[in-house]
C-alpha positions as CSV (number, residue, x, y, z in Angstrom):
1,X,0.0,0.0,0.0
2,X,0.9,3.3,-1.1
3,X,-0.2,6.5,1.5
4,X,0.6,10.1,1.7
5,X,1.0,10.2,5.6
6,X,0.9,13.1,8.0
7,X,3.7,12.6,10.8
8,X,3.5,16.6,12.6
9,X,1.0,19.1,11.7
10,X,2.6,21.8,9.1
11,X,4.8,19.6,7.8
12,X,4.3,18.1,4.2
13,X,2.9,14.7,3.4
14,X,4.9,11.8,3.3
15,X,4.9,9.3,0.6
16,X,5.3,5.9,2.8
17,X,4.8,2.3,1.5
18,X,3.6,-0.4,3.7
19,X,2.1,-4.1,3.3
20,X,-2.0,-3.4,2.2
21,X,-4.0,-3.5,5.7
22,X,-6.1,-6.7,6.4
23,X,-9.9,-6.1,8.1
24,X,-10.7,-6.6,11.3
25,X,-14.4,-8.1,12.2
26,X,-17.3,-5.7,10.6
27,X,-14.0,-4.2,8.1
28,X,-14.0,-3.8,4.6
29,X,-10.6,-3.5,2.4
30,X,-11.3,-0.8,-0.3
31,X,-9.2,-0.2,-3.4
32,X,-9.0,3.5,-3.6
33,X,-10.2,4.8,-6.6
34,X,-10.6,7.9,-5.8
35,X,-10.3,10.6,-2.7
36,X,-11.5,14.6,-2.5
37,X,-9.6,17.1,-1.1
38,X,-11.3,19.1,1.7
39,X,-11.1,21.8,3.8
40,X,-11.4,20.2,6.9
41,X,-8.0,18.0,5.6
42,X,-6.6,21.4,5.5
43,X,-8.0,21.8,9.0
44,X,-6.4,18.6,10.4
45,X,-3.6,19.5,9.1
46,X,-3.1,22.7,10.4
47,X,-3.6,21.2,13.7
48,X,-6.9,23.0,14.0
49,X,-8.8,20.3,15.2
50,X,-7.8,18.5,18.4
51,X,-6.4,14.9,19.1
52,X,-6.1,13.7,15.8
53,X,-4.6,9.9,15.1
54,X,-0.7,10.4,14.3
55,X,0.5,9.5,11.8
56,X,-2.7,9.7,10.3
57,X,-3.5,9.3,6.3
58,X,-6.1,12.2,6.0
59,X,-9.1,12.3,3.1
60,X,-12.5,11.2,4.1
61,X,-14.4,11.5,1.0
62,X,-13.2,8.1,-0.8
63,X,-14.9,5.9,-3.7
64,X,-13.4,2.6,-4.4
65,X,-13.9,-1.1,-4.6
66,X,-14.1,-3.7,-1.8
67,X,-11.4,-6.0,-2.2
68,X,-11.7,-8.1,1.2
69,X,-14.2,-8.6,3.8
70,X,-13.6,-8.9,7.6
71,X,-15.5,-11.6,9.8
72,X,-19.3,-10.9,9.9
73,X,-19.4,-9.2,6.6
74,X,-21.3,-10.2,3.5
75,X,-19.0,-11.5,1.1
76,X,-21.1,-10.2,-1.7
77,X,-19.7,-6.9,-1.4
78,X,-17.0,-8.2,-2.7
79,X,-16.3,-6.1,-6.1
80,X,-18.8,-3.4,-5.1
81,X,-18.1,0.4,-5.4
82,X,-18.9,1.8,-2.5
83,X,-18.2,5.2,-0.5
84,X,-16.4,6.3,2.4
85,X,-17.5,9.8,4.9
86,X,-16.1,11.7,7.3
87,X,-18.0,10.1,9.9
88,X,-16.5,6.6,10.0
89,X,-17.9,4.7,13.0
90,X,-20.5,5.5,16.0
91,X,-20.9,3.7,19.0
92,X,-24.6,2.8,19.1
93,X,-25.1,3.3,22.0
94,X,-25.3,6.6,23.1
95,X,-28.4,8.9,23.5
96,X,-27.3,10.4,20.8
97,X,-27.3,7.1,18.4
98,X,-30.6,5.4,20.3
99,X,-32.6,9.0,19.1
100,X,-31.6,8.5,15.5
101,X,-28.8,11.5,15.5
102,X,-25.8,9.5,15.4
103,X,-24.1,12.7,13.9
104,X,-23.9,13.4,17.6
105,X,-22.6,10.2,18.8
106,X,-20.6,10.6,21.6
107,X,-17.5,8.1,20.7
108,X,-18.0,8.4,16.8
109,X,-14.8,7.6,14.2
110,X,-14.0,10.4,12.0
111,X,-12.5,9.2,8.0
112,X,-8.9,10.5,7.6
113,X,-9.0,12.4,11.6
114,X,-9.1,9.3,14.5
115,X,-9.3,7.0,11.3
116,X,-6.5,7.1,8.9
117,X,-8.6,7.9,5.3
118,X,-8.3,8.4,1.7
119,X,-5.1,9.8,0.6
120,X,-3.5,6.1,0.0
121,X,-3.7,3.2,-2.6
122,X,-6.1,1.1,0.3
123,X,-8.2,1.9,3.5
124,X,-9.8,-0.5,5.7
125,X,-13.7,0.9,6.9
126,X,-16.4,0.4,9.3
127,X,-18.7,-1.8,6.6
128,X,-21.7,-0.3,8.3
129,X,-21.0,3.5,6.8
130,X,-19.3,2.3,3.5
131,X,-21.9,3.4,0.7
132,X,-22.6,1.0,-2.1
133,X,-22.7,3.6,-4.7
134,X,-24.1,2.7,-8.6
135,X,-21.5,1.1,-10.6
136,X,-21.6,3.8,-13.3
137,X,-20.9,6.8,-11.5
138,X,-17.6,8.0,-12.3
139,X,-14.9,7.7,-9.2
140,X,-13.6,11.0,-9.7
141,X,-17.0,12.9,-10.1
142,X,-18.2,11.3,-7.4
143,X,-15.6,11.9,-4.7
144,X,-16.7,15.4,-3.5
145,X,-20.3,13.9,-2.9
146,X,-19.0,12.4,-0.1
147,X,-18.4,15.0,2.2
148,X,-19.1,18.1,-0.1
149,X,-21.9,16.5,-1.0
150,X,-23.7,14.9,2.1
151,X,-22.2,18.1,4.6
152,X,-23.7,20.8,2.0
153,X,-27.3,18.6,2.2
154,X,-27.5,18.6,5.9
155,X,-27.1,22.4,5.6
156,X,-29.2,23.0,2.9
157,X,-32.0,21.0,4.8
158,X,-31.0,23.3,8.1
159,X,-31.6,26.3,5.9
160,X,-34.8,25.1,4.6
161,X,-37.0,25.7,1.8
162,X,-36.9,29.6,1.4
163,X,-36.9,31.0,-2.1
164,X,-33.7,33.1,-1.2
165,X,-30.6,31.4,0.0
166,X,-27.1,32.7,0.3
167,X,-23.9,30.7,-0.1
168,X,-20.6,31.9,1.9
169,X,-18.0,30.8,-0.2
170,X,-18.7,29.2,-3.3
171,X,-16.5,25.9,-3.4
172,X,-16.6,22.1,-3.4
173,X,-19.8,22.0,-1.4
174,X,-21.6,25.2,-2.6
175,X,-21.2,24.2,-6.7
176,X,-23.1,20.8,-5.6
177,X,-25.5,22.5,-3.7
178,X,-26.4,25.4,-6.3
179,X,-27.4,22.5,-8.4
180,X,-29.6,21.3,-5.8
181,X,-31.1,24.4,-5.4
182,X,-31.5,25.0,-9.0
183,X,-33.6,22.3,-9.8
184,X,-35.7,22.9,-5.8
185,X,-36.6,26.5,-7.4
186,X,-34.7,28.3,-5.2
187,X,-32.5,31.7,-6.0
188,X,-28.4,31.2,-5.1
189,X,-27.2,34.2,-4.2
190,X,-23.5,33.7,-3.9
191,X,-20.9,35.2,-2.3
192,X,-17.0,35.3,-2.7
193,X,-14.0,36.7,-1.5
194,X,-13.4,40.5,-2.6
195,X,-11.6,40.7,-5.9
196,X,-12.2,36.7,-7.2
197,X,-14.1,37.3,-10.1
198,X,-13.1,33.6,-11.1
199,X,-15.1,32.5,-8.4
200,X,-18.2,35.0,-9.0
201,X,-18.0,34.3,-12.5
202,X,-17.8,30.7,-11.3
203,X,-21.2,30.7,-9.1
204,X,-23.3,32.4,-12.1
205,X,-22.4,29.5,-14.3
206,X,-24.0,27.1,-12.0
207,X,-26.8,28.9,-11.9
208,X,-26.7,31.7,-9.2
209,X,-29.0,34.9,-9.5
210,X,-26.2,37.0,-8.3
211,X,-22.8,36.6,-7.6
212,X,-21.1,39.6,-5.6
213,X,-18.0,39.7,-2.9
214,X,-18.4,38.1,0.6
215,X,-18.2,42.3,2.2
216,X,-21.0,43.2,0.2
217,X,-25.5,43.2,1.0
218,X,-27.3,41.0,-1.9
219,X,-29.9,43.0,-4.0
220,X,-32.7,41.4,-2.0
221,X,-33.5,39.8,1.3
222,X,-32.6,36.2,1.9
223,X,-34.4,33.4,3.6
224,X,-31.1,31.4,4.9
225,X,-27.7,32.0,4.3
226,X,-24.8,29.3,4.7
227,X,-21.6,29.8,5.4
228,X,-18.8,27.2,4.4
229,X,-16.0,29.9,5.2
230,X,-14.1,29.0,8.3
231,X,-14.4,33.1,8.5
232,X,-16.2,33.8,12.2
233,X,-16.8,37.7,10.8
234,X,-19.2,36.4,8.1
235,X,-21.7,35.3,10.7
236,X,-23.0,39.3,11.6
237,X,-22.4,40.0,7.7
238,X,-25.1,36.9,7.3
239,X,-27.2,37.7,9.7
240,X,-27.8,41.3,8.4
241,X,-28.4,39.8,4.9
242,X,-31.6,37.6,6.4
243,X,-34.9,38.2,6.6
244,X,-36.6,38.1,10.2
245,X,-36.8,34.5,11.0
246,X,-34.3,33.6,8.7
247,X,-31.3,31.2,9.8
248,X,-27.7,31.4,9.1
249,X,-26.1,27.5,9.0
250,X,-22.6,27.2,10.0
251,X,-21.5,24.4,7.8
252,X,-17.9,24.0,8.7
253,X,-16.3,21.9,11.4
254,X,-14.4,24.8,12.4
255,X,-14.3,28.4,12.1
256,X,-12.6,31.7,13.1
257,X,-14.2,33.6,16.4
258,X,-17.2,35.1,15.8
259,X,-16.4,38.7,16.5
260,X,-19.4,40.9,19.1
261,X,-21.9,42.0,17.1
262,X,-25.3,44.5,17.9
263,X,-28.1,42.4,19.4
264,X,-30.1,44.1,16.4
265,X,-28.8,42.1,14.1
266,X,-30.0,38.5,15.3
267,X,-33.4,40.0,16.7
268,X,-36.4,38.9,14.6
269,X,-36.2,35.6,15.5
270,X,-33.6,34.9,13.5
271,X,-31.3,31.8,14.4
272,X,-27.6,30.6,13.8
273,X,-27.1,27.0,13.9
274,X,-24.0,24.6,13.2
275,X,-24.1,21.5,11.5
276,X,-22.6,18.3,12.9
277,X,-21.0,15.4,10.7
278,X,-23.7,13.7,8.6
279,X,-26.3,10.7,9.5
280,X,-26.5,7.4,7.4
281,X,-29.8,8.5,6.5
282,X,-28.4,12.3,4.9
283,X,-26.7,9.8,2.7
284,X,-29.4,7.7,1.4
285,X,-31.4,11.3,0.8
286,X,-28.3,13.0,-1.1
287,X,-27.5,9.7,-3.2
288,X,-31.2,9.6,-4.4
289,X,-31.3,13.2,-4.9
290,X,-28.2,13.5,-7.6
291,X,-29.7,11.7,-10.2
292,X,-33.0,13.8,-10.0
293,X,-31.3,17.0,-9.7
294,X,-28.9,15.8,-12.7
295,X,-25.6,17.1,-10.0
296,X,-22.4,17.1,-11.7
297,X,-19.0,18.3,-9.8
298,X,-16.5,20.0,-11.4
299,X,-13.0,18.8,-10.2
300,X,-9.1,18.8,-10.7
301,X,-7.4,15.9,-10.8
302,X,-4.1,14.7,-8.7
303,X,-2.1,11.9,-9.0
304,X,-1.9,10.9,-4.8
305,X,1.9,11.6,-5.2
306,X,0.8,15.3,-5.2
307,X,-1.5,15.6,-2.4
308,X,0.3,18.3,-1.1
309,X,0.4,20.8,-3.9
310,X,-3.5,19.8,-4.0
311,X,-3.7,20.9,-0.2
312,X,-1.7,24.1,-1.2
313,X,-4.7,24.8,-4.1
314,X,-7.4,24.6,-2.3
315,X,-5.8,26.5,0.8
316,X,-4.6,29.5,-2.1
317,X,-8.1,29.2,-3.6
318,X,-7.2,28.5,-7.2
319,X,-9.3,25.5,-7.5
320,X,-13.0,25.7,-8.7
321,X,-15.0,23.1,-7.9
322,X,-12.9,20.1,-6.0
323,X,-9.6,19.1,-5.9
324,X,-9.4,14.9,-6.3
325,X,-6.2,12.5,-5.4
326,X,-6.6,9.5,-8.2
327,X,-3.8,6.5,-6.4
């Protein structure tokens, strides 16, 4: 097995090659054909998030084919395509898991974070949260709906059904979800960072009503806004872009202080809420959903020997769409 490893946080990727891994009991083996490059990898790697597995192979939104089966696994996935999350395992268990949010769970498994992930030639994976996916979907469109994807649903459905919805940052998970809310009727009103008219131009080719810079007000009201920016001093900027009783959805795992703001601007009912990880069931929605919606990503291709010049991209912001690690 080939992986591009993570020994300290900062420090660039390791190519290391070790014998393939065998699964344990409840394990698949899966070929990697395919990993996407998020910004919660950056995040892990930048030592952002706390207690990370090292060394750890990071990536978390994997497509690939099951090439061995641990104890108590059907044997028939053998051969199957399937997909790989960010959340990786859950105990069960918990309150959290017994009342059907298991997003919650309170010892859960995290893809490429306490699990190593993606960014290698094979991973081993909790059979119960590997996806089988249709055999023709392509392994390299397909990658970003795994976290991209399924993250940007459980936001959208936070946001609700508003005819007016705002998108903070318009990258891997906002270009899926314009699609989405293309084909739902609903007006994108996207916003990017001042001076990228790549981006802006970007967003109106998927389908946005307006494209303008993140320090700017929309030309109308919005129902929700989301905010994949890991930018804390978006929130108030959101919040004075919503409607009364609209809600701003923080869909990152982690994000800059939210600086003090006028009680003004959240009055009116309106609400800010985070989004947690993804459920099983998110999945099977969003799956069903992308043929209806006739979703297609947009990605750059890297061979895994380059993992880190596709971390150094997507951190710089010259990737539109998502950046994708083919071993």
């Amino acid at each position: 097995m080939k992986a591009m490893v993570l020994e300290r946080f900062g420090t660039p990727l390791r190519l290391v090659e070790t014998p393939d891994p065998r699964p344990s009991a409840g394990q698949v083996l899966i070929a990697v054909e395919a990993c996407g490059v998020c910004r919660t990898d950056l995040h892990v790697f930048d030592g952002d998030l706390p207690n990370p597995k090292l060394p750890l192979v990071l990536g978390h939104e994997i497509v690939g084919r099951v090439v061995a089966v641990g104890d108590g696994v059907s044997k028939g996935l053998g051969g199957w395509r399937v997909g790989v999350p960010w959340l990786g395992h859950t105990c069960g268990r918990c309150s959290f898991c017994l009342a059907g949010t298991e997003n919650l769970c309170d010892a859960p498994g995290f893809t490429g974070y306490t699990l190593d992930g993606g960014f290698a030639t094979h991973v081993v994976a909790d059979a119960n949260y590997a996806f089988v996916l249709p055999d023709n979907w392509e392994p390299v469109a397909t990658a970003p709906l795994l976290c991209a994807g399924l993250i940007g649903w459980r936001s959208l459905k936070m946001a609700g059904e508003g005819k007016t919805i705002g998108f903070y940052g318009f990258g891997a998970a906002a270009h899926i979800l314009a699609q989405v809310c293309r084909w739902r009727k609903q007006d994108v009103f996207a916003f990017v960072r001042p001076g990228d008219e790549a981006a802006s131009h970007f967003a109106r080719e998927l389908g946005a009503t307006w494209a303008g810079f993140s320090d700017e007000m929309p030309p109308v009201q919005l129902d929700a806004a989301i905010i994949f920016a890991p930018a804390g001093e978006l929130v108030p900027k959101a919040l004075a872009a919503v409607c009364k009783g609209g809600a701003v959805v923080c869909g990152g795992i982690h994000m800059s202080d939210v600086p003090a703001m006028p009680y003004r601007l959240l009055w009116g009912e309106r609400r800010i809420v985070s989004v947690a990880n993804l459920t099983r069931d998110d999945a099977r929605e969003f799956f069903e959903l992308v043929g209806q919606a006739s979703i297609r990503t947009v990605t750059t291709a890297y061979p895994l020997e380059r993992a880190n010049d596709a971390l150094a991209d997507l951190r710089a912001g010259r990737i539109n769409g998502a950046a994708v690690l083919v071993p």
